[in-house]
N, C-alpha and C positions, 0 to 999 in steps of 0.2 A: 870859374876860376879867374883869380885877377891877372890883368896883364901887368909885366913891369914888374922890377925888381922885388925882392921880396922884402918887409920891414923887418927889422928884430923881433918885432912882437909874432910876427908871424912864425919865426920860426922856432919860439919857444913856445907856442902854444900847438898843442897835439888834442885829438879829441881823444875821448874818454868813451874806452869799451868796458860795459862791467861784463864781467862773468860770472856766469852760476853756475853750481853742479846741478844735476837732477838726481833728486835720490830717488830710492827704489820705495815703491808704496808701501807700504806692509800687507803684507798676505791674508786674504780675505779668511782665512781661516784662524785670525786670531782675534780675540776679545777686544774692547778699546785700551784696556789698560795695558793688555800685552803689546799692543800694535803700538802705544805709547810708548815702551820699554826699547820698541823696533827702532822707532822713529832717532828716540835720543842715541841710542848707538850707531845709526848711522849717519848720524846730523854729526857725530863726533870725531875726533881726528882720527880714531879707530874704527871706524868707517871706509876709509879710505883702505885699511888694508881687510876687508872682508870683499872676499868676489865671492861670485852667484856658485859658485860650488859649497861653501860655508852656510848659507843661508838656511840648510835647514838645521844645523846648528843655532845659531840665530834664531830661528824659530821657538826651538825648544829652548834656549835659554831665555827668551821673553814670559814663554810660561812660566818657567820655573821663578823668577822675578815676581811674579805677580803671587804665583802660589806659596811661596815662602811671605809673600808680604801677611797675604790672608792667614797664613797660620801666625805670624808672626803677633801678627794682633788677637788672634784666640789664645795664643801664651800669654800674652797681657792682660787680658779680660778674665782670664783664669781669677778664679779668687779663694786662698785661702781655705777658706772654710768648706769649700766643696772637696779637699782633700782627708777630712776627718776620719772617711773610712776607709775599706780597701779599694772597695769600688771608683772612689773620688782619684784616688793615687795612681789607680791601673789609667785612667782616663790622662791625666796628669801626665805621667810618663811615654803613654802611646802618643799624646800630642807635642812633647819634647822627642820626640822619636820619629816621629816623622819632617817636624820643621827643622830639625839636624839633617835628616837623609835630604830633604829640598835641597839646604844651603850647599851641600857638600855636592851635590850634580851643580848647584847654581855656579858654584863656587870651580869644578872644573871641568863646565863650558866656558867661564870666561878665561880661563888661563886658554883652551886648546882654540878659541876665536882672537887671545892676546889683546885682550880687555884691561888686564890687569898691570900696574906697571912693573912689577917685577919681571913680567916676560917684553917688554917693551923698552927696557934700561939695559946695556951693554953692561955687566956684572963688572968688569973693570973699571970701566969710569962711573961707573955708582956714586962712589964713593968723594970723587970731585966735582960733581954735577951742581950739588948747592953750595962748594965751595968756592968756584969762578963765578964770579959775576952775577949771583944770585941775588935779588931784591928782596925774599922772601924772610920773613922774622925767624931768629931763630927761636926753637920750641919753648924754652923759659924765658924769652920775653911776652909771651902768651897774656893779652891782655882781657882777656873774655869778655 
């Protein structure tokens, strides 16, 4: 430490502590892509409000993330012409029928983990949120 008074420069300069959270690993019992799903949500501001009693909510909605993806893309790859018979249709509709049953669990794990922003927005000020001070375009100036 220096002896003697102290200069102005000294006392506006402060050293710099960074801080990091540690987040929680993903559980060895999920896939990469679900552990992926793990990761982004709790790398997210919505992270911060999931504690380890939630988690295996969490859990399961990484599955369901990844297993809605994988059907979602066997709904796309679907083609046409494989529905020509009954057979083709009965296939068709069991695989709209189960990628609806995914989304709809996907769909409320995230409201009951509050993933979603409508459980995250005070239903009162909703409604003035992008009207203060918001930078954001409004929807028809949409420049794609």
């Amino acid at each position: 430490m220096k002896r003697g008074k102290p200069s102005a420069g000294d006392k506006t300069t402060k050293p710099v502590v960074a801080f990091t959270r540690r987040l929680p690993p993903a559980p060895k019992e999920l896939s990469s892509e679900e552990a992926s799903v793990w990761r982004s949500v709790i790398a997210s501001h919505a992270g911060d409000m999931i504690g380890v009693e939630a988690y295996p909510l969490l859990i399961e909605y990484s599955k369901q993330v990844v297993t809605a993806q994988v059907l979602g893309e066997q709904v796309r790859r679907f083609k046409p012409e494989w529905a020509v018979d009954e057979e083709g249709l009965r296939r068709w509709d069991r695989l709209i029928a189960m990628h609806d049953r995914v989304v709809s669990r996907m769909a409320n794990l995230a409201v009951k983990l509050r993933l979603t922003p409508s459980t995250r927005v005070d239903k009162k000020r909703a409604a003035t949120i992008t009207s203060k001070g918001s930078t954001a375009d409004a929807p028809w100036d949409f420049t794609g």
